[in-house]
N, C-alpha and C positions, 0 to 999 in steps of 0.2 A: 504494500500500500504506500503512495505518496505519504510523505511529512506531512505536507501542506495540504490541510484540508479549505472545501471552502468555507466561506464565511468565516475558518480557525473553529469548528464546531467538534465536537468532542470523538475522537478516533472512533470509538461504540458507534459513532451515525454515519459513519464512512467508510465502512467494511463493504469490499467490492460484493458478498453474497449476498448481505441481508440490504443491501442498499436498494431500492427500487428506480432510484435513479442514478445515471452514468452521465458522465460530463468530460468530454474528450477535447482535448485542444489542436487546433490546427494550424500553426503559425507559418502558416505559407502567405512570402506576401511578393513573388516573382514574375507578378503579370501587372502590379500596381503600376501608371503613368505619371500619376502627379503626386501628390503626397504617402512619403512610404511611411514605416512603424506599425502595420496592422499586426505584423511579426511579435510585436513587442508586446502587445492586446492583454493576454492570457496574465501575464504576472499584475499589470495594472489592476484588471481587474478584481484578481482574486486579492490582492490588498485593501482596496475598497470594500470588497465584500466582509473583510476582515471587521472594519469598520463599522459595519450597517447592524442596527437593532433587528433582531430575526423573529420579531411577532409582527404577524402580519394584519393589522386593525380590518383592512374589508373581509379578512376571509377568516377572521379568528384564529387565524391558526398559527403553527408555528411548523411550516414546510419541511425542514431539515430533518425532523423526526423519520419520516419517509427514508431516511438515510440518502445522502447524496456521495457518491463515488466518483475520483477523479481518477481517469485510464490512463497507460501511456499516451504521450502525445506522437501525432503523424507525424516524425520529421521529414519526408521526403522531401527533397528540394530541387532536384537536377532538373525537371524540366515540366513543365504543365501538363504533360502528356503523362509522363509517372506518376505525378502528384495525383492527376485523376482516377488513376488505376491503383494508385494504395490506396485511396480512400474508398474507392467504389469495393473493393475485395475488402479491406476491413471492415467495413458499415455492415456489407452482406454478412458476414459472419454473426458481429454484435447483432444485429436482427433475429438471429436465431436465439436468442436470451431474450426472459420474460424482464423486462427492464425498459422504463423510457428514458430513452435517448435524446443528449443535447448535445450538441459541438458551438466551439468555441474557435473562431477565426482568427485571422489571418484574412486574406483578403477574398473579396465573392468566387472567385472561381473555385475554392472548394467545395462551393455548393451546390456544383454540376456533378461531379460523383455520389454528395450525400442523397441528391434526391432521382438519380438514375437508381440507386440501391432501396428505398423506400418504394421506388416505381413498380418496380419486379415484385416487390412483396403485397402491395397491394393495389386490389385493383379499380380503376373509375378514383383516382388521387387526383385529389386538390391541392396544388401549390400555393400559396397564400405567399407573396410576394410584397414585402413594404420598401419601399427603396425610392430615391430621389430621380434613378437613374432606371433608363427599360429594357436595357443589359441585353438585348434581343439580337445582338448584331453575329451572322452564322461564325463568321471569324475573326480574331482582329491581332493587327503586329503577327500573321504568320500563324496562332493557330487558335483555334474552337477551342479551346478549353480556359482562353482570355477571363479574367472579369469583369469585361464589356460584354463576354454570351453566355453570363451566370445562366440564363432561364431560356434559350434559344431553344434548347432540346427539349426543354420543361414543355416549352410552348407546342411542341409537335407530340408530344405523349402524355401529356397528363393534362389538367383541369387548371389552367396556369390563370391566376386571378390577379391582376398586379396593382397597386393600392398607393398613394404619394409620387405617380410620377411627374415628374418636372424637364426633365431633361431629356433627351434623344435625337439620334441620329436620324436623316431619311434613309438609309440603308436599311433600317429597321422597321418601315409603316411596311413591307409584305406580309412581317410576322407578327402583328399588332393588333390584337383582337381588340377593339374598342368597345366595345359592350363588356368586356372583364377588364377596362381598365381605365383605373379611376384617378386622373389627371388631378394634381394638387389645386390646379387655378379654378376647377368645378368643383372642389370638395369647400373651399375656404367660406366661412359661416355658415354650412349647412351639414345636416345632419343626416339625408335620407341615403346617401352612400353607405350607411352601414351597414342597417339591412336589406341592402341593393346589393352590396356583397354577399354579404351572409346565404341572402337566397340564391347565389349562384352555384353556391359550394356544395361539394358531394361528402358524404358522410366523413370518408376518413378524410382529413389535413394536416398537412406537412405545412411550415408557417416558416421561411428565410428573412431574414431582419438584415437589411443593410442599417447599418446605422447612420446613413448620410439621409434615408426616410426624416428624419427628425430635422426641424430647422434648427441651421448650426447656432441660431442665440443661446442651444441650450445644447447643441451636439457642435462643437466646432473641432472633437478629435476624428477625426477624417480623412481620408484621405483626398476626397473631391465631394466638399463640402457645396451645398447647393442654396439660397435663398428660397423662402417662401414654405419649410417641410410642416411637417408635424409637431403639433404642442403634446406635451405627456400627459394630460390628463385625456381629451380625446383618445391616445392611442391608450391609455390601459383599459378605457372602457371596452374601447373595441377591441380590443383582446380579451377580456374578461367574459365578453359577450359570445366570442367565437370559442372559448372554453368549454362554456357551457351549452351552446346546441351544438357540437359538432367534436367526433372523435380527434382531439388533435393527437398525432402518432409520433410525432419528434418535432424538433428545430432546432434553428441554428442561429446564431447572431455574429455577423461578420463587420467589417472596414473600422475596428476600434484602434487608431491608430493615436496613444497618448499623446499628450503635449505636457511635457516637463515644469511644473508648478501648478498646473491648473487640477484643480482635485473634482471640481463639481460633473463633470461627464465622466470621469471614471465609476464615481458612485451612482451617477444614471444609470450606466450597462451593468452595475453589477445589482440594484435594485428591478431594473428589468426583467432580467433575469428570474429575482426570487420571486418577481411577480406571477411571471408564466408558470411557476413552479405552483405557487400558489393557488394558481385558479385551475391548473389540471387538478392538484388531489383537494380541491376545494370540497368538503363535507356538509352535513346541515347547518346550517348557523342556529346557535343556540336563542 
């Protein structure tokens, strides 16, 4: 077992058997173009986490009991094309364990093997996509496994819903379902985009978190940071919301690239986090 637990919670709730939750790191950050450090993610994080009160006031609960377990992390690095193939062959395996699965990035294109391995396992998958950026493009700098075409393959095999876009390319409006995808500049002061998602989505969901989805006044570690994203109270609703009508089966939260003195986004991603935690094994409220 890791030293390091998260949150620093007491070895007894981090024992990889009894843990019900697994939390893998993936510090690949070899396809980033403008700002790098998503490599660096995993340790900010879990410091912050270190930090953060772990009773959770909307769900009553205190998540970590569930036991939360940290795996080895993917180091593969040589090349986009491997990275994609350790992760897709590791995820498949952990899939075979009764356990839900979180990975922890590095930059978006790990998130093309995580949910090619989700894909196979289950079937009629919804990808729930929050992101600044529509990462749709088939290849980009030389190959498909880019974190400009995180969700390109999403988009041809599974139920790909994409939620905060702001940014894209035209290369990208062939593969661009506009009816699943719900541009920042239409969502801003309104609320009926949620459950306009919501009903789009099929039982099981898989959910990818860029963390540049978020306006950088309050997410500015990033790597391509964008104007205009998401405030954090709308988005835990909406998450809170898709907890509870719809099987979520893993996720991922990618592009957490620290900035050296600034504390308050490190404790967002890692609050995030215990949130999603939270409202999967959310109970009856007393």
């Amino acid at each position: 077992m890791n030293d390091r637990t998260f949150a620093g919670i007491e070895p007894e709730f981090a024992y990889k058997n009894s843990a019900k939750i697994w939390l893998q790191s993936i510090p690949y950050d070899g396809t980033s173009t403008w700002g790098k450090g998503a490599d660096k993610g995993f340790d900010a994080f879990l410091e912050a986490s270190e930090n953060m009160e772990i009773y959770d006031i909307e769900t009553y609960s205190e998540v970590y009991k569930q036991g939360v377990h940290i795996l080895p992390a993917i180091t593969e690095n040589s090349s986009p094309e491997k990275v994609y193939s350790a992760v897709l062959e590791s995820t498949e395996q952990l899939l075979k364990e009764d356990k839900f699965l979180t990975f922890f990035g590095g930059e978006h294109s790990v998130s093309i093997g995580l949910i090619e391995a989700y894909r196979r396992k289950y079937n009629n998958l919804t990808v729930l996509q929050l992101d600044a950026h529509a990462d749709l493009r088939p290849e980009y700098l030389g190959s498909k496994y880019n974190h400009a075409c995180a969700v390109h393959q999403a988009c041809k095999t599974t139920n790909l819903i994409q939620v905060g876009i702001r940014s894209m390319d035209s290369v990208e409006l062939p593969f661009l379902n506009k009816e699943k995808c719900f541009f920042a500049e239409d969502m801003y002061g309104q609320t009926k985009w949620i459950q306009q998602s919501i009903n789009l989505m099929t039982e099981n969901v898989y959910i990818t978190i860029d963390l540049d989805a978020f306006d950088p006044s309050i997410m500015p570690s990033t790597g391509t940071p964008e104007p205009g994203g998401l405030d954090w109270n709308t988005t835990i609703q909406y998450l809170k919301k898709i907890f509870k009508n719809k099987n979520v089966v893993g996720f991922d939260i990618v592009e957490f690239a620290p900035i050296e003195g600034l504390k308050a986004p490190d404790f967002l991603v890692a609050k995030l986090y215990y949130k999603m935690l939270s409202y999967k094994f959310e109970t009856k409220q007393p």
